[in-house]
C-alpha positions in Angstrom: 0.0 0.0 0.0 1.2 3.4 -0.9 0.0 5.3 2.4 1.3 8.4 3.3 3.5 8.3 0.5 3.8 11.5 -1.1 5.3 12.6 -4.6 6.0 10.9 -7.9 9.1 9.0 -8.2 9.1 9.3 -11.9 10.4 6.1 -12.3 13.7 6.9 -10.6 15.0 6.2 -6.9 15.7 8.9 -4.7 19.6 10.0 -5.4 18.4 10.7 -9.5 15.1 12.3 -8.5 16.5 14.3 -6.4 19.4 15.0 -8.4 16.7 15.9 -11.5 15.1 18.1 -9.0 17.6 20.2 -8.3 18.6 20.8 -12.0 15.4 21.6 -12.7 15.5 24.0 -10.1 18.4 25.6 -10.9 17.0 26.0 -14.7 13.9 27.3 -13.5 15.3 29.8 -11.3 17.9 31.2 -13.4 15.6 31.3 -16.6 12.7 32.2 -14.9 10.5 29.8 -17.0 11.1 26.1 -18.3 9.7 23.8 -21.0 9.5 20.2 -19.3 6.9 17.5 -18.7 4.0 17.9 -16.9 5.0 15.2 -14.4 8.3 16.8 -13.8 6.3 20.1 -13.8 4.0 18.9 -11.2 6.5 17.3 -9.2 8.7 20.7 -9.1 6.2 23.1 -8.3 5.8 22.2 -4.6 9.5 22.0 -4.4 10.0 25.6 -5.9 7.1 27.2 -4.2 8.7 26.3 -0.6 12.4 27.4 -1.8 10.6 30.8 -2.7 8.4 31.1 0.1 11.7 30.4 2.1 13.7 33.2 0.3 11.2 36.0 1.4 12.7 35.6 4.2 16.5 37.2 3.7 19.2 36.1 6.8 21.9 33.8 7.1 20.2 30.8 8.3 17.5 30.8 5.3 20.4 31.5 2.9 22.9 28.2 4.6 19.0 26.6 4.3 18.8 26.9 0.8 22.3 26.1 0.0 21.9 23.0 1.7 19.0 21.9 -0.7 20.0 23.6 -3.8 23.7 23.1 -3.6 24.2 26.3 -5.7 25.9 29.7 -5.1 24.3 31.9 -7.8 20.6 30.0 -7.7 20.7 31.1 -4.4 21.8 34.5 -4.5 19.2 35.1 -7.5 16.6 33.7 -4.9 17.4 36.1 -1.8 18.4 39.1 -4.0 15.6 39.4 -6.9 12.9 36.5 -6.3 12.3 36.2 -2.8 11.8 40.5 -2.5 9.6 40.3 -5.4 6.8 38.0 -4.1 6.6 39.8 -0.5 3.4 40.8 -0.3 1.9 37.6 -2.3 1.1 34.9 0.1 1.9 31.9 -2.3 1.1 30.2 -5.8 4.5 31.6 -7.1 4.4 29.2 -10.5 2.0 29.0 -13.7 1.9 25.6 -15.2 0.3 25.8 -19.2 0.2 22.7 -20.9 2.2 23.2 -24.4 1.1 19.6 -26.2 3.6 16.6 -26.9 6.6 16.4 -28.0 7.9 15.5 -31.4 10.2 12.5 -30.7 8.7 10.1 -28.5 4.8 12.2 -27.7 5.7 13.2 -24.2 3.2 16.0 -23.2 4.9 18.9 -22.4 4.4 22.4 -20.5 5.6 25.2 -19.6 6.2 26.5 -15.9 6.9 29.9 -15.1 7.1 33.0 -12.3 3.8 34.7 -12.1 
């Protein structure tokens, strides 16, 4: 039984998902917006939202926090410099997700996800 089981393992085990995750994190926070799968889409968001959400909050500890799960200097600094101060006042749903239709080679449906 898959009780109190959350997220989709994408049919990886952990050290690639969460190695794929944190590309895809980096990507989307240094372009802003992404083209990907939905399931990797959907998987991210609640993964992004909480690194933002985080990042409002600018001190040490929350920067050593998010260097510990993003394992990147400049993701980081974009975070607590430009995103984080940008999304003050907003109490959450940081990321769009719009469906962009499959993908030539193997029919993957794809989407975009973005900053609001």
């Amino acid at each position: 039984m898959r009780h109190q089981k959350k997220g989709k393992t994408l049919g990886r085990t952990a050290a690639p998902r969460k190695a794929l995750f944190r590309s895809l994190v980096i990507s989307f926070v240094e372009h802003g917006r992404i083209k990907t799968t939905i399931s990797k889409a959907k998987a991210m968001r609640p993964i992004v939202e909480k690194l933002i959400s985080m990042s409002r909050k600018n001190d040490l500890a929350t920067r050593r926090l998010l260097l510990s799960r993003v394992h990147h200097g400049a993701t980081v600094d974009k975070l607590l410099a430009v995103i984080g101060p940008r999304y003050m006042e907003r109490p959450g749903g940081y990321t769009r997700i719009m469906k962009v239709g499959p993908r030539p080679g193997d029919g993957a449906e794809e989407a975009i996800i973005e900053l609001v």
